[in-house]
C-alpha positions as CSV (number, residue, x, y, z in Angstrom):
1,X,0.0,0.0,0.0
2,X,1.8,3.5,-1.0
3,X,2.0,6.7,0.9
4,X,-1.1,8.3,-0.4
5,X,-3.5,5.2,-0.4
6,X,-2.4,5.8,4.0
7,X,-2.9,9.1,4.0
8,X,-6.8,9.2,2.6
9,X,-7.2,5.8,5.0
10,X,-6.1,8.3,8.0
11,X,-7.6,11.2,6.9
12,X,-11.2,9.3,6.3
13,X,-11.1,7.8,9.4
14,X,-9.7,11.0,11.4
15,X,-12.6,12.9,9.7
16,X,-15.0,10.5,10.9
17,X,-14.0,10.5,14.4
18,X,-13.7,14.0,14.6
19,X,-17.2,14.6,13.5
20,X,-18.1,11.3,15.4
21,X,-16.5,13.0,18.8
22,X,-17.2,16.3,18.5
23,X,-21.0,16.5,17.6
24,X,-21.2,14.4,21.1
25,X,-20.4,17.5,23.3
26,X,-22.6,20.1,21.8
27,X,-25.0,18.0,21.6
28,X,-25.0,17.1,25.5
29,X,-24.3,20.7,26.4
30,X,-26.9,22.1,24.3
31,X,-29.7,19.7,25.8
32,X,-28.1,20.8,29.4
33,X,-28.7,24.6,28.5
34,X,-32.2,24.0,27.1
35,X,-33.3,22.0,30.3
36,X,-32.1,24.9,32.7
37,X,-33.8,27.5,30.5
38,X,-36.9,25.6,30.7
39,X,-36.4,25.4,34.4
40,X,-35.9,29.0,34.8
41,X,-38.6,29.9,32.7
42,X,-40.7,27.7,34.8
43,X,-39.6,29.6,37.9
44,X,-39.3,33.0,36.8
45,X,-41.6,33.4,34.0
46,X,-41.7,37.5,33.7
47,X,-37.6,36.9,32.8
48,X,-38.7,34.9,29.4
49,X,-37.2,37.6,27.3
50,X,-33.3,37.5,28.8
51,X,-33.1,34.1,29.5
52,X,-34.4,33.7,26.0
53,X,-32.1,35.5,24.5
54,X,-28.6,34.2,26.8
55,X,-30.2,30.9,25.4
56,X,-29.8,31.2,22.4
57,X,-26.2,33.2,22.3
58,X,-24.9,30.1,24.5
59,X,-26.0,27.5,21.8
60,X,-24.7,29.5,19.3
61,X,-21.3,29.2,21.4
62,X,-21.8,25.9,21.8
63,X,-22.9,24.9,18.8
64,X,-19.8,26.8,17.1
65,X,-17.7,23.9,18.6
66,X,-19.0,21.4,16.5
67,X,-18.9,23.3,13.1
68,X,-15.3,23.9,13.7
69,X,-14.7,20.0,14.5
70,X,-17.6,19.6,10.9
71,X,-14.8,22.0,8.9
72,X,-11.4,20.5,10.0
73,X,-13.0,17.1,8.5
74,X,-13.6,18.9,5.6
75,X,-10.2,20.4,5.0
76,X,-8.7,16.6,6.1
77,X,-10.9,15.0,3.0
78,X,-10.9,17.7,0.2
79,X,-8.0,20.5,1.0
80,X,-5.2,17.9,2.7
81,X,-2.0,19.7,3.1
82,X,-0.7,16.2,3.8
83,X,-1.1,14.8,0.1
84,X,0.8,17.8,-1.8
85,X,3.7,17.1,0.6
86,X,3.7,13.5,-0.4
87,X,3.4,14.0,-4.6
88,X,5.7,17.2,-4.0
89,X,8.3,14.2,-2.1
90,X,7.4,11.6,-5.3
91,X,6.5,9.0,-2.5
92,X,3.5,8.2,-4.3
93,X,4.4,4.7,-5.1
C-alpha cells in the first residue's frame, strides 16, 4: 500500500471520528442549556425575554464547537496539506 492510499485511510477515518466525537459534546451541552432555560422559565416566568435571549447566544457558542470540528474534517478530506507534501516528495508509489 503507498504513501497516499495511507494518508486518505487516515484522513477518512480522522474525519470520521472528529465529527463522530465532536458532535457528542454540543449536543449534551446544548440539551443541558435548554433543560435549565426551561427550568428558569418555569420559575421565573416574567424573565422569558433574557433568558431567551442568553439561550440562544450560549447555543450559538456551543454549537460553534462542533462546526469547527464539521470543517477540519472537511479540510482533512478535500484540501489535505498532507497529500501535496507527499506527490511534492514523489513517495506516491
Amino acid at each position: 500500500m503507498d504513501n497516499i492510499a495511507l494518508i486518505g485511510m487516515a484522513s477518512i477515518v480522522v474525519g470520521g471520528l472528529t465529527t463522530a466525537i465532536g458532535s457528542i459534546g454540543p449536543a449534551l451541552g446544548e440539551g443541558r442549556a435548554l433543560s435549565q432555560a426551561l427550568s428558569a422559565l418555569a420559575q421565573q416566568p416574567d424573565e422569558a425575554n433574557t433568558i431567551t435571549r442568553v439561550l440562544f447566544v450560549g447555543m450559538a457558542l456551543v454549537e460553534s464547537t462542533a462546526i469547527y470540528c464539521f470543517v477540519i474534517t472537511l479540510i482533512l478530506l478535500f484540501a489535505n496539506p498532507f497529500w501535496n507534501y507527499v506527490v511534492e516528495q514523489g513517495a506516491g508509489g
